[in-house]
C-alpha positions as CSV (number, residue, x, y, z in Angstrom):
1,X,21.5,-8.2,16.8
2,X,20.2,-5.9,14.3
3,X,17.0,-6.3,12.6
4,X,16.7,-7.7,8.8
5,X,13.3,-7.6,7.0
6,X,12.5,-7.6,3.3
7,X,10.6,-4.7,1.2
8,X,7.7,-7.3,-0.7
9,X,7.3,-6.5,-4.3
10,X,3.9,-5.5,-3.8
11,X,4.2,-3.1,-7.3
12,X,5.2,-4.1,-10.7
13,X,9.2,-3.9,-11.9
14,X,10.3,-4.2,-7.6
15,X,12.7,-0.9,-7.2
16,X,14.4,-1.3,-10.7
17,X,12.8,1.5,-13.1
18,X,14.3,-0.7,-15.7
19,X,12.8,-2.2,-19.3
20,X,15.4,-4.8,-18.9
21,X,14.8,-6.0,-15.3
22,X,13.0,-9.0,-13.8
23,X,9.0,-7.4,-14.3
24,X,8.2,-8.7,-11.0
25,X,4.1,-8.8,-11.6
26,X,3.0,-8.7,-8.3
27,X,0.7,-11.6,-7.0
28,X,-0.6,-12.9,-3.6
29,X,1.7,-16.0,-4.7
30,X,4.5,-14.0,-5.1
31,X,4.6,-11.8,-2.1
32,X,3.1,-15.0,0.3
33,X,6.3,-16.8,-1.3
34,X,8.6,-14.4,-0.3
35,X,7.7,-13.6,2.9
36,X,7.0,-17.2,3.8
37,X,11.5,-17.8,2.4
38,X,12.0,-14.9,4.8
39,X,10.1,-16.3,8.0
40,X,11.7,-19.9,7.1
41,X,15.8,-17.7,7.0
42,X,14.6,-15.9,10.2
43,X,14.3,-12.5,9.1
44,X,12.4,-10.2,11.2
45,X,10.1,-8.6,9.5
46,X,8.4,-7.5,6.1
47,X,7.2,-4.2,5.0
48,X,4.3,-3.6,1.7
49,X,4.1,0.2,0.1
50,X,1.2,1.6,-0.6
51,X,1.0,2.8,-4.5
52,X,-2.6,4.0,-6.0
53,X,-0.8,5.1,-10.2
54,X,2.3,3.7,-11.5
55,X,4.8,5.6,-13.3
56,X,4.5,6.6,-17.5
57,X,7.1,5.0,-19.3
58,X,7.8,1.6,-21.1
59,X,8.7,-0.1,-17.9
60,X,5.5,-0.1,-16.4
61,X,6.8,0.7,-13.0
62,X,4.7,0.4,-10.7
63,X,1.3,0.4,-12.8
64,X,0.4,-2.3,-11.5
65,X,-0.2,-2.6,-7.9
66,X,-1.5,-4.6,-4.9
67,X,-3.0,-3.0,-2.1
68,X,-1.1,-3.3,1.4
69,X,-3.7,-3.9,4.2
70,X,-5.6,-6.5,2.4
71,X,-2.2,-8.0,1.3
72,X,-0.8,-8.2,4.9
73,X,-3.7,-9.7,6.0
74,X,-3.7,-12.6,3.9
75,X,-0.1,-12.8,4.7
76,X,-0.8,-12.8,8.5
77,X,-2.9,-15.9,8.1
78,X,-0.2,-17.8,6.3
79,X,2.7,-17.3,8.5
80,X,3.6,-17.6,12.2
81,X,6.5,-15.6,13.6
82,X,7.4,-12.4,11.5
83,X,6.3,-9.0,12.1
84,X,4.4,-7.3,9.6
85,X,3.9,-3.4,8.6
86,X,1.2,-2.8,6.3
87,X,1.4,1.1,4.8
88,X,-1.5,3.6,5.0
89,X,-2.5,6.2,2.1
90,X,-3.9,8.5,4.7
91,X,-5.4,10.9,2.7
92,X,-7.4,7.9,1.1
93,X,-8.7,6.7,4.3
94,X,-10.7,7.9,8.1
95,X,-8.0,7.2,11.0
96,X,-11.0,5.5,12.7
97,X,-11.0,2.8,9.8
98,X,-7.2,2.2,9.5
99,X,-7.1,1.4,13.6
100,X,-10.1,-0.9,12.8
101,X,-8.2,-2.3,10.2
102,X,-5.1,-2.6,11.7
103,X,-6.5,-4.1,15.0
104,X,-8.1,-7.1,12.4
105,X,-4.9,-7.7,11.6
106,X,-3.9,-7.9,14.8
107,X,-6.8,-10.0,15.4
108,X,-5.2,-12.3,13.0
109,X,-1.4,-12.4,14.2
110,X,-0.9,-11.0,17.7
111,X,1.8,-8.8,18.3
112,X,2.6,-9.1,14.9
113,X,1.3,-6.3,13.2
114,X,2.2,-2.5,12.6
115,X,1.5,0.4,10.6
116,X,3.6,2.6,8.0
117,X,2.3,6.2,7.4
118,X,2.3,7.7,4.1
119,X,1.4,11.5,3.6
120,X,1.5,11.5,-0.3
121,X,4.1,13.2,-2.7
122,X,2.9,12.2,-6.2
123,X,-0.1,14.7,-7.4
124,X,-1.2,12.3,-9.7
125,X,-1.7,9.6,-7.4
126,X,-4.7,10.9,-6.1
127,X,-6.1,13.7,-8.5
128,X,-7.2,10.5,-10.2
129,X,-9.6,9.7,-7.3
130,X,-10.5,14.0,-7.2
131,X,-7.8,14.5,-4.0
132,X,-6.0,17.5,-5.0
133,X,-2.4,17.7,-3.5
134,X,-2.7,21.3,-2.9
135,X,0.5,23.9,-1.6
136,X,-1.4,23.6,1.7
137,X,-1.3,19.9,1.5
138,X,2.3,19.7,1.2
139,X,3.0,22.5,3.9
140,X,0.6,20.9,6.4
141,X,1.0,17.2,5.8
142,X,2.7,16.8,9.0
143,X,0.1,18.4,10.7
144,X,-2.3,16.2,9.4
145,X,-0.2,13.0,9.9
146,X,0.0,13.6,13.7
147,X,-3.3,14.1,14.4
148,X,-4.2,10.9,12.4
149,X,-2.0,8.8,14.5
150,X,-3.1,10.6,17.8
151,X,-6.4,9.5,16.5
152,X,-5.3,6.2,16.4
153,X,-3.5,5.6,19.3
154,X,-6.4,7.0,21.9
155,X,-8.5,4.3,20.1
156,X,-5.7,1.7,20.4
157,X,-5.2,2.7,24.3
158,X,-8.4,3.6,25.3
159,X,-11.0,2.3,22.9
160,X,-12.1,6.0,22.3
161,X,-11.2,9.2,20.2
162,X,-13.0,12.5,21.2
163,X,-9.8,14.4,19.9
164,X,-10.6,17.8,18.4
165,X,-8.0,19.2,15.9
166,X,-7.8,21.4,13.1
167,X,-8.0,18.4,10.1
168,X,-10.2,16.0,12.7
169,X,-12.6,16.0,14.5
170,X,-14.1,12.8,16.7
171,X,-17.2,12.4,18.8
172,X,-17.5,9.9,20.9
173,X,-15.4,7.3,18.3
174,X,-15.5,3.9,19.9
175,X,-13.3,1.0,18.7
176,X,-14.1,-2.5,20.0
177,X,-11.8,-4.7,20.5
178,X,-8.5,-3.1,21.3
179,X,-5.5,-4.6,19.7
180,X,-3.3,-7.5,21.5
181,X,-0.7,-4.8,22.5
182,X,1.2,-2.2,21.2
183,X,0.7,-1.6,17.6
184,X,4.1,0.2,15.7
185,X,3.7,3.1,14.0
186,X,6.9,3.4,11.4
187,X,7.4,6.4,8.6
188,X,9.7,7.2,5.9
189,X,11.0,11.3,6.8
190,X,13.5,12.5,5.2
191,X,13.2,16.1,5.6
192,X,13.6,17.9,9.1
193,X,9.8,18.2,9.2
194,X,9.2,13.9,8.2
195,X,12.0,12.9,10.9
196,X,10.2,15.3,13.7
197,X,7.0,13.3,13.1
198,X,8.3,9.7,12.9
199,X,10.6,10.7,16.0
200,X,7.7,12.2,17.7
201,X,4.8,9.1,17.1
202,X,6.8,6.5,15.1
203,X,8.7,3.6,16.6
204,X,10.8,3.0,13.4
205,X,12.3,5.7,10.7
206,X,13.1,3.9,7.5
207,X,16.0,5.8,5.9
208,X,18.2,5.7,2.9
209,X,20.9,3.7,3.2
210,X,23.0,6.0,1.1
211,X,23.6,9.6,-0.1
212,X,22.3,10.6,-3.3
213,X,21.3,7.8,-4.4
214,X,23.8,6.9,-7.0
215,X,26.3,5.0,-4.6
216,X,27.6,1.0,-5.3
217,X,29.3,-0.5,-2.0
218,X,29.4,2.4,-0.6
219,X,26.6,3.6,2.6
220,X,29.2,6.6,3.7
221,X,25.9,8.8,4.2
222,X,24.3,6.3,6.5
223,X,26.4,7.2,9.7
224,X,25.0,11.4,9.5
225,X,21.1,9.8,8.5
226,X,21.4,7.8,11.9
227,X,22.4,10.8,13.9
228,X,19.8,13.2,12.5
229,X,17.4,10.4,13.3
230,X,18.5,9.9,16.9
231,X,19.1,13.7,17.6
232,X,15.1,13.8,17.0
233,X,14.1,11.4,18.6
234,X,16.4,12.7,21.6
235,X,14.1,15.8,21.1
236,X,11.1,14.0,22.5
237,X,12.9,11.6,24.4
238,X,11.9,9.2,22.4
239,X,13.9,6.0,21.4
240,X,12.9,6.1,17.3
241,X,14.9,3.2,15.5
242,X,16.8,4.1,12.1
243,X,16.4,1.5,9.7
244,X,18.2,1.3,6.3
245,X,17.0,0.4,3.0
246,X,19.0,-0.6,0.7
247,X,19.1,-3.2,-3.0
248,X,21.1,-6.3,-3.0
249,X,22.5,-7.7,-6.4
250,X,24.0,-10.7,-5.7
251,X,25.9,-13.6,-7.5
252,X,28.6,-16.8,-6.7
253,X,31.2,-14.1,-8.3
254,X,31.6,-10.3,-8.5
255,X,31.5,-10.0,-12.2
256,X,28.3,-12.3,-12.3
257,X,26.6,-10.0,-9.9
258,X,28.1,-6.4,-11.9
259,X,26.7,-8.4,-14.8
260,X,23.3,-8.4,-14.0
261,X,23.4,-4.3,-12.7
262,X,25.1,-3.1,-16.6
263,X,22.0,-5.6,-17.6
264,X,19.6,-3.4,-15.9
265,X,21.2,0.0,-16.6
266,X,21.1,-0.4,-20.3
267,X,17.2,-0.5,-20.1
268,X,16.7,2.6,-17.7
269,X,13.6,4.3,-18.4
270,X,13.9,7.8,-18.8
271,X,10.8,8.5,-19.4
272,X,9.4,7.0,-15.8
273,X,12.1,8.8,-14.3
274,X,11.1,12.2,-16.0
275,X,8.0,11.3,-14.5
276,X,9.1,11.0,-11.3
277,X,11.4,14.1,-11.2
278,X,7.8,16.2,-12.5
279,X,5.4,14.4,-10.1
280,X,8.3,15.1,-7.0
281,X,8.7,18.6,-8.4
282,X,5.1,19.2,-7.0
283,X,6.3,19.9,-3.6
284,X,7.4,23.3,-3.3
285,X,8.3,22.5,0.2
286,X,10.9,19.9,-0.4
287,X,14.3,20.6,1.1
288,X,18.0,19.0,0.1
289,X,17.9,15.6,1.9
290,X,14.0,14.8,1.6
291,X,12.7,12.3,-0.3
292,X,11.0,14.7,-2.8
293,X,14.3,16.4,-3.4
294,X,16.1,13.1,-3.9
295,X,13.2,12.0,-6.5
296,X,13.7,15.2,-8.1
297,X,17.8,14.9,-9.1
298,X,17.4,11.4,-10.1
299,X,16.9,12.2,-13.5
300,X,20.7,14.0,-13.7
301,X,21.9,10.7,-12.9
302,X,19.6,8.1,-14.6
303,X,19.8,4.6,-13.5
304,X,17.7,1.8,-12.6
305,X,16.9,2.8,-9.2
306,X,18.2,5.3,-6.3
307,X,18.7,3.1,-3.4
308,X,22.1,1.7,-2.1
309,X,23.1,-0.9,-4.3
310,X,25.1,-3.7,-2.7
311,X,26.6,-5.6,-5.8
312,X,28.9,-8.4,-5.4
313,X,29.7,-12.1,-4.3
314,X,27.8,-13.7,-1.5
315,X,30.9,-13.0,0.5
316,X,31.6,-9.4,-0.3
317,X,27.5,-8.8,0.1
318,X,27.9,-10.2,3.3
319,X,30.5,-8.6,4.5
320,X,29.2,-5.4,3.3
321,X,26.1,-5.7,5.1
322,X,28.3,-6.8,8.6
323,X,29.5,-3.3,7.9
324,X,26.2,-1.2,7.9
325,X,24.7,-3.2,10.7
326,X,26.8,-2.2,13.0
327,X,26.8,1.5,12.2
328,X,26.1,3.2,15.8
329,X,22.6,3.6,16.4
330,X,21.4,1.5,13.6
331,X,18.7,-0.8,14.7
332,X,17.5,-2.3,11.4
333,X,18.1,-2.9,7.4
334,X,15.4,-3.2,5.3
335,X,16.3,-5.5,1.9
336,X,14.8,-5.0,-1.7
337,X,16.4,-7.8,-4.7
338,X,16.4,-7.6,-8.3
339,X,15.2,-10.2,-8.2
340,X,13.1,-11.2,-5.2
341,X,12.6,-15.1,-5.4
342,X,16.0,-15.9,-6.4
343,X,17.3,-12.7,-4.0
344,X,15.5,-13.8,-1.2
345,X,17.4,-18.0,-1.8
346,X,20.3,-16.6,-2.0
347,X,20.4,-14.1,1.0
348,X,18.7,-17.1,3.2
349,X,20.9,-19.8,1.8
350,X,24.4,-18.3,0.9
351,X,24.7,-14.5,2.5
352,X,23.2,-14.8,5.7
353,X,25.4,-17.6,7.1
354,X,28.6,-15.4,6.6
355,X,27.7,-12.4,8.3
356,X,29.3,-12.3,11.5
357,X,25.9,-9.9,13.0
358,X,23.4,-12.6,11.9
359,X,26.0,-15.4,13.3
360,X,27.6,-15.1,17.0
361,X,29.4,-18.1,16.3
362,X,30.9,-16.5,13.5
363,X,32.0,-13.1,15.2
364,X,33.6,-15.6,17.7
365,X,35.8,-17.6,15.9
366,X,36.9,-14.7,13.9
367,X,38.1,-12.7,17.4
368,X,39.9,-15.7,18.6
């Protein structure tokens, strides 16, 4: 059965870069809330972002922010079966310190826990805190991520780093105690250069669930984004799980739900997405199909957000997410809402029960 987690709203406005949207403030209450709904539906897992400097713009996206490590951990202690990735700034913080961090977490739910690495694209982000995201940065950030998580996997296995590399280098790191088990390392690549990495370290590769970023019902890019990801993880005969992200707008009917998206459209900030398109612009490096690039067009087609947007009736949500899940070599979807109190009720109380991959019985009675 495929995987389903959720996306928490650690950052203001969710995914909508909209004046008009829910403003989704984020809270500990909040983002306890909805992960607790998602434990009690039986979804698999939740996933916080890392964000340091919000968007300019009237719609305050993402200015204000939660930090993800300290979130999941309070999480952890309030919930009992659902996996948890917590996503690491790296260039904010030692690899030494993150595996400590991580293996606390760990400490606190067993088995429970993993780790999302984040390179950095927006400049701003981190000039603020006097870390300059230099050409060099953005042509060696690979580089840099891998010997971060080799770092952290020698103390996770071994309970000591001596690794010597060309951005690191240890002596004698211990780390006391070693994690429960096997701690997941999961990335975002897009590019050739991102997919190499999460193929070569990662256990999960979260991927865009749809081609541009302008598509409605529609994940017809999905299919080719699964195969690039399996053909590198083949590379280092590896077993590196595509997982999809994707919005879901949902309502009892199809104009209720279409309703709510011309809602959000008519306050799409420009301004935040100019933002974005000039802060993703930084990376000289970016290729068609990375994230950069992607962040960079938005602004020819302005709307509320880039990701797959499935909009429609519980039924026709469902079935469209029955559709992606079984996409060949797609081992996961990864959920954000408009809305994420009332999105995470209605996907737990009215859209999961009709999908035939979330319901054998279903998929049964439907072949007979």
């Amino acid at each position: 059965m495929t995987q389903i987690g959720v996306f928490i709203p650690i950052g203001s406005r969710g995914w909508l870069i909209s004046t008009t949207s829910p403003k989704t403030m984020p809270t500990f209450d909040l983002n306890k809330t909805v992960v607790q709904r998602a434990e009690h539906y039986g979804l698999d897992f939740a996933l916080s972002m890392i964000k340091l400097r919000g968007y300019n713009g009237p719609s305050e996206y993402w200015v204000h922010n939660l930090e993800s490590f300290t979130m999941m951990a309070g999480i952890a202690a309030v919930t009992t079966k659902i996996k948890l990735f917590a996503s690491c700034a790296m260039l904010t913080l030692p690899p030494a310190v993150t595996a400590r961090m991580a293996v606390t977490i760990d400490s606190i739910a067993p088995g429970r826990f993993g780790v999302n690495m984040v390179t950095g694209w927006q400049p701003k982000e981190y000039q603020q805190m006097g870390i300059n995201l230099t050409p060099e940065h953005f042509a060696g950030r690979y580089d840099y991520a891998s010997e971060y998580v080799q770092i952290m996997q020698d103390l996770w296995t071994k309970g000591v780093s001596d690794f010597k590399g060309k951005y690191f280098q240890m002596d004698d790191c211990k780390l006391s105690p070693r994690p429960s088990g096997h701690i997941p390392i999961v990335g975002a690549g897009q590019s050739a250069q991102g997919m190499d990495f999460v193929a070569k370290y990662g256990d999960f590769n979260f991927i865009s669930a749809g081609g541009m970023g302008s598509d409605i019902n529609s994940s017809a890019g999905t299919r080719e984004t699964v195969g690039r990801v399996e053909a590198a993880a083949k590379k280092h005969g590896r077993d590196t799980g595509a997982f999809a992200l994707l919005m879901i707008i949902a309502d009892r009917t199809e104009e209720m739900a279409f309703a709510k998206w011309e809602l959000y459209k008519t306050g799409t900030d420009i301004e935040a997405l100019e933002w974005q398109a000039a802060q993703a612009g930084a990376d000289m490096y970016a290729k068609e199909g990375s994230t950069a690039s992607g962040l960079t067009q938005a602004i020819k087609n302005p709307q509320p957000t880039g990701l797959l947007k499935l909009i429609g009736s519980y039924e026709q949500v469902a079935a469209m997410l029955d559709e992606i899940a079984v996409t060949p070599g797609l081992k996961g979807i990864m959920l954000t809402f408009d809305d994420f109190i009332v999105g995470i009720e209605q996907f737990g109380e009215h859209i999961q029960p009709l999908m035939k991959t979330r319901n054998p019985a279903l998929a049964k009675a439907d072949a007979a």
